[in-house]
N, C-alpha and C positions, 0 to 999 in steps of 0.2 A: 538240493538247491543248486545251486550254482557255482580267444580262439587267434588267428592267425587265416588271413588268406592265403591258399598255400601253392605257391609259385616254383616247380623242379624244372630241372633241364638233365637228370642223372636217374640210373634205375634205382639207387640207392634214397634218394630222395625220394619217389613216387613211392618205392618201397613203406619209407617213413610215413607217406602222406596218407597210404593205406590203412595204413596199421592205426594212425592216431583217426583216422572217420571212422574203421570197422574192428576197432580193436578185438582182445581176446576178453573171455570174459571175466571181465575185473572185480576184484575183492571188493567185501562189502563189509565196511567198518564195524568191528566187532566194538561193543557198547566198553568192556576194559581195556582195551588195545591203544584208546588215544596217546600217545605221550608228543610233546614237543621236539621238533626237529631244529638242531641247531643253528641253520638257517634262516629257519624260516618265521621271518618279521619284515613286516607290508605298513611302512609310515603312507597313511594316508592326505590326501589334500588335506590343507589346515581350515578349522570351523572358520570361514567368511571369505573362503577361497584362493587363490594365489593372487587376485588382483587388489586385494587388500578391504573385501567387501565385509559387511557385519554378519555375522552369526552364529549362533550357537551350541552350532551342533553339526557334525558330516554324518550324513545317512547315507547306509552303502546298501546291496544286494550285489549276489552272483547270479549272471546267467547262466541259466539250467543247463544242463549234461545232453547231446543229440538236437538242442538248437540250432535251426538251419538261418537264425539272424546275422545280417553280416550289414556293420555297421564302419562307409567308406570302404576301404579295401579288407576289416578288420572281421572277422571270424568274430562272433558273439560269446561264442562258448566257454565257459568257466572264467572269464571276465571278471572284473566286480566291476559297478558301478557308483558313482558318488554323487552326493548334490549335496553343498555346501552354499552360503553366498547368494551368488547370482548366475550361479553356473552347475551344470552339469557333466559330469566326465566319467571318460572310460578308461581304466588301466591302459596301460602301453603293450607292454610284456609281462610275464607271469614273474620273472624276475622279481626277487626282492626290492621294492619300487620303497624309493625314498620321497620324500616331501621335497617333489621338484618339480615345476612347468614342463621339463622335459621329459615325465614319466607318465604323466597323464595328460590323456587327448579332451580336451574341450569340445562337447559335443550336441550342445546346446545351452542355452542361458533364458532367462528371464529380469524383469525390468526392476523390480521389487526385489528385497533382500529377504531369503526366504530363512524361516527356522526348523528346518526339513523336519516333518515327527518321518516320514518313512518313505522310501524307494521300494517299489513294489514289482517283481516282471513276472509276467503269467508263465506258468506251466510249460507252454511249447515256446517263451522266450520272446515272442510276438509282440505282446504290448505292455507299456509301462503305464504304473499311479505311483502317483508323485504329491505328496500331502507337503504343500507346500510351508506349514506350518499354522500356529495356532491364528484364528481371525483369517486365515487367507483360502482360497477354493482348493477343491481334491483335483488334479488333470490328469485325465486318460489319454494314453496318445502311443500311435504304434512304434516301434521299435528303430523301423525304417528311418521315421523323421531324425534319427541322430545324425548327424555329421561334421565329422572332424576337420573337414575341410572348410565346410558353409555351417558353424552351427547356427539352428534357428533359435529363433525368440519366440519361445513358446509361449507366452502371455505377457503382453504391454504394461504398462503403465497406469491405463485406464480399465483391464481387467480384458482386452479381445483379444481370445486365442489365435493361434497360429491356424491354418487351416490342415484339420487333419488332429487335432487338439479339441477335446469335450472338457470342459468345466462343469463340477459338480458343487452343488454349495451346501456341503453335508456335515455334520460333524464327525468327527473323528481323531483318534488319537493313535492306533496303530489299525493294521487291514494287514489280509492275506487272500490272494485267488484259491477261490475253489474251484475252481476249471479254467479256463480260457476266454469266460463269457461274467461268471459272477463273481464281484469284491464283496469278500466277508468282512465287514469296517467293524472296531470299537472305540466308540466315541462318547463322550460325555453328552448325559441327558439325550442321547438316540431313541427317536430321530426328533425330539423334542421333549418341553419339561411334561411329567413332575420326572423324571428317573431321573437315579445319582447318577448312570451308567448304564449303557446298555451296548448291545450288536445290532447291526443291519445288516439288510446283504444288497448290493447296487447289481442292476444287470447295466452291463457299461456298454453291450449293444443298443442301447436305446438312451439316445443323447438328452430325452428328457426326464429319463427314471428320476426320482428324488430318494430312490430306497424304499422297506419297507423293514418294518423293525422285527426281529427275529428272537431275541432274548432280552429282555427289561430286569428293570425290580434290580438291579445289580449294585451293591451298596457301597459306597466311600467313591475312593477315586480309579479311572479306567486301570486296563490291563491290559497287556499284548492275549493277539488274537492268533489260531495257527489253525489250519487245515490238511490233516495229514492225506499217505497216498491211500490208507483204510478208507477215508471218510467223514474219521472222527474230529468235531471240532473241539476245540480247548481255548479257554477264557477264563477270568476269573477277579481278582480285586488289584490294584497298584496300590490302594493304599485306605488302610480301617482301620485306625488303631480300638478300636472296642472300648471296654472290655466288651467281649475277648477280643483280642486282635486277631485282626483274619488278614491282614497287610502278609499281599502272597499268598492267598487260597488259588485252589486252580481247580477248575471244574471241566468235566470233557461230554459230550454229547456223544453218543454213537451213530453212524450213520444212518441209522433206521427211526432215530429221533427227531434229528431237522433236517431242513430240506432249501433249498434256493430260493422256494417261492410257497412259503410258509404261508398259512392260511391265518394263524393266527401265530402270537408272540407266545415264546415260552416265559417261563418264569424262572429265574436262577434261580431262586430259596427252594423250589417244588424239585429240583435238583440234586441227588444226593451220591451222585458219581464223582468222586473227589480223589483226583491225583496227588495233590500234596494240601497242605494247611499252610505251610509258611516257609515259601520259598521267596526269597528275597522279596521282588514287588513284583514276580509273574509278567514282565517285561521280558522283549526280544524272546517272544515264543516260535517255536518250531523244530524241525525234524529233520535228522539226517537222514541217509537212504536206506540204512538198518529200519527208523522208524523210534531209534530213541526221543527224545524231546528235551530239549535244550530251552533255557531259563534263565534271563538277566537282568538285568534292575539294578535295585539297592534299597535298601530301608534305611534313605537319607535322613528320615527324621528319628531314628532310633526305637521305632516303635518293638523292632524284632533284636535288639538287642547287636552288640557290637558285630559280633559276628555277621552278620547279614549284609556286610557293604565288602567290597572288594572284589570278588571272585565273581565267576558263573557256573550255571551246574548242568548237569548231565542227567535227566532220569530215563532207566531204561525200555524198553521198547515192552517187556515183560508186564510192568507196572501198569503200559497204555492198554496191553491187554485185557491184562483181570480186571481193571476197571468200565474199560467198553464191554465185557460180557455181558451179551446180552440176557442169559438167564439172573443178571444179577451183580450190581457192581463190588468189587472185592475190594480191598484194603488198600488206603494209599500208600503211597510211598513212603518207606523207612530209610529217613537220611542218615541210620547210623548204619546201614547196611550197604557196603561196598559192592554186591553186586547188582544194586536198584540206584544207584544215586552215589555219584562223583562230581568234584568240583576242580574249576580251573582257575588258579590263580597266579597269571604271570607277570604281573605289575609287582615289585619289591616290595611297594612300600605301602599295598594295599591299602589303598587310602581314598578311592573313587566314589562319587557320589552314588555312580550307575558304573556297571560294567555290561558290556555286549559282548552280543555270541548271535552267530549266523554259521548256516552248515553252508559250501561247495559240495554238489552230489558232484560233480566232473573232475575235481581234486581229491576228493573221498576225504576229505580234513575239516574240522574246525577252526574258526576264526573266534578267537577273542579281542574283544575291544576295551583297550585299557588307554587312560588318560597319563602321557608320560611327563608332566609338566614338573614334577619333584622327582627325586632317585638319590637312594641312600648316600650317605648318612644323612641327607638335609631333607627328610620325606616332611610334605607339609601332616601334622597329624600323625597318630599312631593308627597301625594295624585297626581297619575296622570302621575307621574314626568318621568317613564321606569328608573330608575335609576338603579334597582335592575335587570343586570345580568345574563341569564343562563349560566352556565360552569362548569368545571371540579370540582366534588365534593359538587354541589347543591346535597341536598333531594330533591326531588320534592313530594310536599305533594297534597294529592285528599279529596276532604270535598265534601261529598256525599249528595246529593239533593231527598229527594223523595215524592212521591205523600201522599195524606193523609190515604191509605192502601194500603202499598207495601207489598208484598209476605210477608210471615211469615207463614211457614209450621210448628213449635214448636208452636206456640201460645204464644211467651211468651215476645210479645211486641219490639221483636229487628226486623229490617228487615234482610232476609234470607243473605242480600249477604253483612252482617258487624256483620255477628254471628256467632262466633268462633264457635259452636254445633248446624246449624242451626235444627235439626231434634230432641235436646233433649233441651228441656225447662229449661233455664238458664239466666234469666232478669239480674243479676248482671253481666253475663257475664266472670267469675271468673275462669282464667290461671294462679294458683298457680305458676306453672314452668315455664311461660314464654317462651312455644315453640309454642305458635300460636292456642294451641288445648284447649277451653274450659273446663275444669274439668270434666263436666257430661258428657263426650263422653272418656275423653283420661285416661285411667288403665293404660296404658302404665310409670309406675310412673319409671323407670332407661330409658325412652328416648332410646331405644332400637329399637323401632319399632315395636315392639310386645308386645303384652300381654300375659305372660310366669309364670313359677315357680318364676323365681326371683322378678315378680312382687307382686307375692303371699305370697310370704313372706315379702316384705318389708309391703304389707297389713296387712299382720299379727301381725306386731309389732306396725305398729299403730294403731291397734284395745287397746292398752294399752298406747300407747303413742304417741300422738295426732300429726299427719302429716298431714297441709294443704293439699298439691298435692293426697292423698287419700280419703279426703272430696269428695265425685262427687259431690253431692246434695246441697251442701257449708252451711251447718245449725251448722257447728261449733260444729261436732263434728262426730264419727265414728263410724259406728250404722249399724243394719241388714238394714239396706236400702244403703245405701253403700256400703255390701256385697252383695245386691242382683245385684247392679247394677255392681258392679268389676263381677260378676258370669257372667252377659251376656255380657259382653266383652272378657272373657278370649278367648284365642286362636286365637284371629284377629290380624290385623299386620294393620297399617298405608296406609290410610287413613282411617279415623273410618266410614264412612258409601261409 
């Protein structure tokens, strides 16, 4: 799953800029390898956005890995994106970004307060679906229309899109692209009653599609939906307490089972390819670049017993196999077996109603999303308990999971996609000023967006009198190697590569 416009005037730079477009070829997360890196924590917009709008819930996505979207001067690649509020935004820097206006770029809005179920961006990074929430339409709309500088108003007040924006009026409750062209949606009662639940698939080249339904008969309440790079789709229950409980079945299609433009609906019970039985609520489904498959939720209402709220899981790529075989689906997954199925839980006080998990293929890391509103010793709820809430004015905080050599284009021990200059070598990681930009990359010391005259004189006075935010090199002190590196900056403008 899921950059920087990149501006040199130095061979050493063109060098860097090489290397991060046509890199070597990079490690591919092995399914036990995840462990947390001690840095790496990414405080999101807060649910109803910085301008202090209602909602309850931030819906992120990464843009994909070899994305050529470049949003303003901004490089699309390994991004995340957010929709909270009334607003849309793009990360700043890869840097560890805090819950601040100044870390993320506003990059279009809407007129209505939206309760995001999902931020969706196609395959080659192109276009975005944006489910704007429960009662309100699905929009499609390309990647271009972002802008940090002009953002547009993607839908009015009266419901008329922006142009260059398709509204769809489907139901839905999570979606994944299966190509570039078709939205795999799962939505309640799809694409009408009697179903508890069902899939569609929208072809979203064609601004009148309404869908057509792809898998019915789906019992209790929706599930996340996911399309991996095999083929295979995967779906399943959010929520059946039975008896038996099936809160958390997860069921997978092979690619030689469905198809984009299904002739007719399948039936999920006629279905007996079964990845797990009870993984949380089968929520925030999808796949790293390995091809493991990632699972988040909660069994807020206790159906699956305490255990099941807190954490996200991991089942491995193995598991999607034997079960898409096509002479024959094999055995689900064994959550007491460590090499089919791990869980991530880095919230203390595991107490979340729902936890998330989304993969970066361009970071090679895991994102988990945890609700940080309590932290010990005053956790609301014990271990387990879903006490703790999503709603208006959560952070939603992401504690990044990665392999044991994830990308790192600098060399300088941080992974690329939680380092504020990932292209110039800065282990301390050191933002004097607190705008998101590494030191060894950002001259721009008046936050101006440029590196100018006025830059050059505030350098110039602390060549005599010593200004952190002028340090690039951070050695504590202001020296021809700080001038040589303010010299190959001058004249750029934000984003520094």
């Amino acid at each position: 799953m899921h950059g920087f416009n990149k501006k040199t005037v130095t061979f050493i730079c063109i060098l860097a800029m090489f290397l991060a477009v046509c890199p070597l070829v990079a490690h591919s997360a092995d399914f036990d390898e995840y462990a947390q890196y001690s840095q790496a924590v990414i405080n999101l917009p807060p649910a109803g956005d910085f301008d202090g709008n209602s909602s309850w819930f931030t819906a992120v996505e990464c843009f994909p890995r070899d994305t050529q979207a470049i949003i303003g001067n901004y490089e699309a690649e390994g991004r995340i994106l957010a929709a909270t509020g009334k607003t849309v935004y793009l990360q700043k820097t890869y840097g560890p970004a805090t819950s601040d206006p100044d870390h993320w770029l506003k990059v279009a809005t809407v007129s209505n307060n939206m309760d995001p179920s999902f931020v969706r961006i196609s395959p080659d990074g192109t276009k975005i679906a944006l489910g704007l929430g429960y009662g309100q339409p699905l929009l499609v709309f390309p990647a271009s229309l972002l802008d940090p500088d002009n953002p547009p108003l993607l839908i009015d007040a009266d419901g008329n899109p922006a142009p260059g924006v398709t509204v769809y009026n489907v139901n839905y409750y999570d979606a994944d692209w299966a190509d570039n062209q078709y939205l795999v949606i799962n939505g309640g009662q799809w694409p009408g009653p009697p179903y508890g639940s069902g899939v569609g698939v929208l072809d979203t080249s064609d601004p009148n599609d309404q869908g057509r339904a792809l898998i019915t008969n789906i019992p209790g309440a929706s599930a996340g939906v996911a399309v991996d790079a095999d083929g295979n789709l995967v779906t399943g229950i959010g929520y059946a307490p039975g008896p038996p409980n099936r809160t958390g079945e997860i069921k997978l299609w092979n690619s030689s089972e469905w198809s984009t433009s299904p002739e007719a609906a399948l039936n999920y019970e006629d279905n007996n390819r079964i990845v797990a039985r009870n993984v949380l609520s089968a929520a925030y489904l999808g796949t790293d670049e390995e091809g493991n498959l990632h699972v988040g939720g909660g069994d807020a209402f206790g159906t699956g017993g305490a255990s099941e709220n807190g954490y996200a899981a991991l089942i491995s790529k193995a598991v999607i196999d034997r079960v898409a075989d096509p002479s024959g689906p094999g055995d689900p997954v064994d959550e007491s077996n460590s090499s089919e199925y791990r869980e991530f839980a880095p919230d203390p006080c595991q107490n979340d109603s729902a936890t998330g998990i989304l993969a970066n293929w361009w970071g090679e890391n895991l994102a988990v999303m945890w609700n940080p509103s309590s932290m010990p010793p005053n956790c609301n709820g014990d271990p387990g308990s879903a006490d703790e809430y999503w709603g208006p004015g959560v952070v939603p905080r992401l504690t990044l999971y990665y392999p044991s050599n994830p990308p790192d284009y600098d060399g300088d021990a941080v992974p690329d996609s939680i380092d504020n200059a990932y292209m110039s070598s800065n282990p301390g990681q050191q933002d004097t000023d607190g705008d998101g930009y590494g030191n060894a990359c950002d001259a721009d010391f008046n936050n101006d967006g440029n590196v100018n005259l006025v830059d050059n004189a505030i350098f110039g006075q602390a060549w005599h009198n010593y200004n952190p935010n002028c340090d690039l090199n951070s050695d504590n002190s202001i020296n021809f190697i700080d001038n040589a590196m303010f010299g190959s900056r001058f004249g750029q403008s934000q984003p520094w590569y």
